[in-house]
C-alpha positions as CSV (number, residue, x, y, z in Angstrom):
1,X,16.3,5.4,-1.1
2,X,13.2,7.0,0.2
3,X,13.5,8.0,3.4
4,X,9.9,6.8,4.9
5,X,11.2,3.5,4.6
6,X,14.7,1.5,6.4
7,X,16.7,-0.7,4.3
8,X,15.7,-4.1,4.6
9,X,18.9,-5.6,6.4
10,X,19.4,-2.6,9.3
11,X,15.2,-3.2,9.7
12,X,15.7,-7.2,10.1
13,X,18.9,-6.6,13.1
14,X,16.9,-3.6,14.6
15,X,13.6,-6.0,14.9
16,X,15.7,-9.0,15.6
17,X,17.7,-7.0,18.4
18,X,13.9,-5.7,20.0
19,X,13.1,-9.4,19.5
20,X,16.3,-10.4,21.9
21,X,15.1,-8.3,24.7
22,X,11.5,-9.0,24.9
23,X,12.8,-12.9,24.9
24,X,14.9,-11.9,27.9
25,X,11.9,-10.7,29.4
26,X,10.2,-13.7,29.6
27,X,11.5,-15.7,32.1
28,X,8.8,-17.7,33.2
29,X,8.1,-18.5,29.6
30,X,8.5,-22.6,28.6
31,X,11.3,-22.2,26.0
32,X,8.7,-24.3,23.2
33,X,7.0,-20.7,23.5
34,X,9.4,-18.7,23.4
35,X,10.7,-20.1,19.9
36,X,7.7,-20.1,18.2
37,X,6.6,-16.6,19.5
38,X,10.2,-15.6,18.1
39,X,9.9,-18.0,15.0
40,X,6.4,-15.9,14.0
41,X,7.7,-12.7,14.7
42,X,11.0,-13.5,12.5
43,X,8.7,-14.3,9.7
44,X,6.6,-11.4,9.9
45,X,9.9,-9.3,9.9
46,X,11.0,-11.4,6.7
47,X,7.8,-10.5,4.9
48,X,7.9,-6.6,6.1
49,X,11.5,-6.8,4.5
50,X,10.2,-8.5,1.2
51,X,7.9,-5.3,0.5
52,X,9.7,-3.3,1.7
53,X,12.2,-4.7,-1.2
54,X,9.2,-4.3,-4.2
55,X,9.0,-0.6,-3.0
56,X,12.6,0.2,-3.2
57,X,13.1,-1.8,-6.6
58,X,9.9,0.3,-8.0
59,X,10.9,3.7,-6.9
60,X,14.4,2.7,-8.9
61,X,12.1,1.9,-11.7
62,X,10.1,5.0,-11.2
63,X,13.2,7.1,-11.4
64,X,14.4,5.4,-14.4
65,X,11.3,6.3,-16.0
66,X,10.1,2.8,-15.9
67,X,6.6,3.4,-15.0
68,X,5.1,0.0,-15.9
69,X,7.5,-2.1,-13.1
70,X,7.1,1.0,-10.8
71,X,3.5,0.1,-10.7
72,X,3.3,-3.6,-10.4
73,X,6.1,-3.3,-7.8
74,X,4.0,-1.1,-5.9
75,X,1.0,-2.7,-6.5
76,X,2.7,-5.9,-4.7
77,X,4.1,-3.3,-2.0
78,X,0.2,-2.0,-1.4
79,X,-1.1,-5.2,-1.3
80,X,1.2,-5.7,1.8
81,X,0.2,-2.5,3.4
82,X,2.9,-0.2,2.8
83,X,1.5,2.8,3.4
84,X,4.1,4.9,1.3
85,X,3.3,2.3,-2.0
86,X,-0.3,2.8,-1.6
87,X,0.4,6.6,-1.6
88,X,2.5,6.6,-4.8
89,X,0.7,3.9,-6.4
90,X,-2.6,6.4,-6.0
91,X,-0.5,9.1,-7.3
92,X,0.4,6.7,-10.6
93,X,-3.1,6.1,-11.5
94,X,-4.4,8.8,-10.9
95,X,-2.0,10.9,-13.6
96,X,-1.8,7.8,-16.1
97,X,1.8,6.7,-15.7
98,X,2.1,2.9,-16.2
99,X,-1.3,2.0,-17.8
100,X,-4.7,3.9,-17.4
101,X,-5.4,6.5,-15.9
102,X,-8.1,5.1,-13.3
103,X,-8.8,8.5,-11.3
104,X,-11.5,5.8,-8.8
105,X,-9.1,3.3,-8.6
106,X,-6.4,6.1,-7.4
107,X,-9.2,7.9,-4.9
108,X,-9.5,4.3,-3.3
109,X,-5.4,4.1,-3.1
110,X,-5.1,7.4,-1.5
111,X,-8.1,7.2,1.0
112,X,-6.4,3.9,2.4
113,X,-2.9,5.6,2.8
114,X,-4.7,8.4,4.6
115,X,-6.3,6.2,6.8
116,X,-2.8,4.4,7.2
117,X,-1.2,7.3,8.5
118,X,0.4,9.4,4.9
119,X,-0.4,12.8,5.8
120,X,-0.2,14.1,2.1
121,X,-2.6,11.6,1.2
122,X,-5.9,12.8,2.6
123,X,-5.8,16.2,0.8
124,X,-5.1,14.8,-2.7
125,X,-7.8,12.1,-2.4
126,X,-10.0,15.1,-0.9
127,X,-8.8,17.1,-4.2
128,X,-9.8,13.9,-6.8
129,X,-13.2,13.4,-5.1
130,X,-14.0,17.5,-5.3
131,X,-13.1,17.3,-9.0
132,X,-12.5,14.2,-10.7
133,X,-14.6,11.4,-9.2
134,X,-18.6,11.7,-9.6
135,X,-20.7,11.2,-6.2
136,X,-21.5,7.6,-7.2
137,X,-18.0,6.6,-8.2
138,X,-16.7,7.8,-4.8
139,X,-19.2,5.1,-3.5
140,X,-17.8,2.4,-5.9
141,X,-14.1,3.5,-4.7
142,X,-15.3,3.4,-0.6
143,X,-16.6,-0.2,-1.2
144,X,-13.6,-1.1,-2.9
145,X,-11.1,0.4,-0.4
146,X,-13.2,-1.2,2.6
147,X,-13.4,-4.8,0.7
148,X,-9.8,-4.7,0.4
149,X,-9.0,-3.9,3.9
150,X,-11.2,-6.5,5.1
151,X,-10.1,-9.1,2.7
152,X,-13.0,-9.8,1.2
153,X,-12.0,-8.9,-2.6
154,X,-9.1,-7.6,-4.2
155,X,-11.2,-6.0,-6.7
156,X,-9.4,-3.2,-6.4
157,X,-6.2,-4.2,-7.8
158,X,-7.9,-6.5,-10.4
159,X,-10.1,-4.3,-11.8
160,X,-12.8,-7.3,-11.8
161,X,-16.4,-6.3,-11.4
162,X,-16.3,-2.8,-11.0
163,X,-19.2,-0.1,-11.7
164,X,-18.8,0.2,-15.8
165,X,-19.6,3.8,-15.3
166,X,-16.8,4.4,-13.3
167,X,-14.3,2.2,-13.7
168,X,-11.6,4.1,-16.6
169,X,-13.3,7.0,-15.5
170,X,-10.9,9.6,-17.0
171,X,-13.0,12.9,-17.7
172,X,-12.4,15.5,-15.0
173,X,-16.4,16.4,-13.4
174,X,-16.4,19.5,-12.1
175,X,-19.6,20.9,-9.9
């Protein structure tokens, strides 16, 4: 198990025990509120656990040499915002293992979990843009990044509409 992330069921009774004592806390509180205030934060705890379930089960399949249900576990994971299957899913695509190598796709990836708080991150994605990704492609990769985190598109996992000269871009482009 990696140790950047809890197992799911000591996460749920840790939240669910924090959850407890801010209920105790309230009260002043009509008890309608306090159930549905711990009824949405049970459910966001549930979902938390559900990645956090796709990003165990891929990093089995990546060390089983399963690369292809590493990366659509993590892809799932990512989508979710785990910051530690953004990181390795950036690491995937960016040397090839589990379908093409997308070296933009993998520069987006790593610039989010950088922003999310993976301190090895930032100086791989700074390494990719120095010597893989063109100037133009690191624009295509910023606007996809930023139109995932805003919901606007998930282009970025898709692959859908993306700058033809960048997207596959495989060749390394040194300056």
């Amino acid at each position: 198990m990696d140790p950047e992330h809890v197992s799911s069921g000591s996460f749920i009774i840790q939240k669910t025990y924090s959850i407890l004592q801010i209920m105790l806390t309230l009260k002043h509180t009509p008890p309608q509120i306090k159930w549905t205030i711990a009824g949405a934060i049970f459910l966001c705890l549930i979902q938390n656990s559900l990645f956090a379930e796709d990003f165990e089960s891929g990093l089995n399949a990546y060390q089983e040499g399963d690369f292809l249900t590493a990366r659509e576990n993590w892809i799932k994971s990512a989508q979710m915002g785990d910051t530690q299957a953004q990181y390795r899913l950036g690491l995937m695509l960016a040397n090839g293992e589990g379908g093409i190598r997308d070296v933009v796709a993998a520069y987006a990836w790593l610039s989010i979990a950088a922003r999310n708080g993976v301190s090895a991150a930032g100086p791989l994605s700074k390494k990719l843009s120095k010597d893989y990704v063109p100037r133009h492609c690191q624009y295509e990769a910023m606007a996809l990044a930023r139109e995932f985190l805003t919901g606007l598109s998930d282009r970025l996992v898709t692959g859908e509409s993306r700058d033809s000269r960048c997207w596959k871009f495989d060749a390394p482009n040194r300056r």
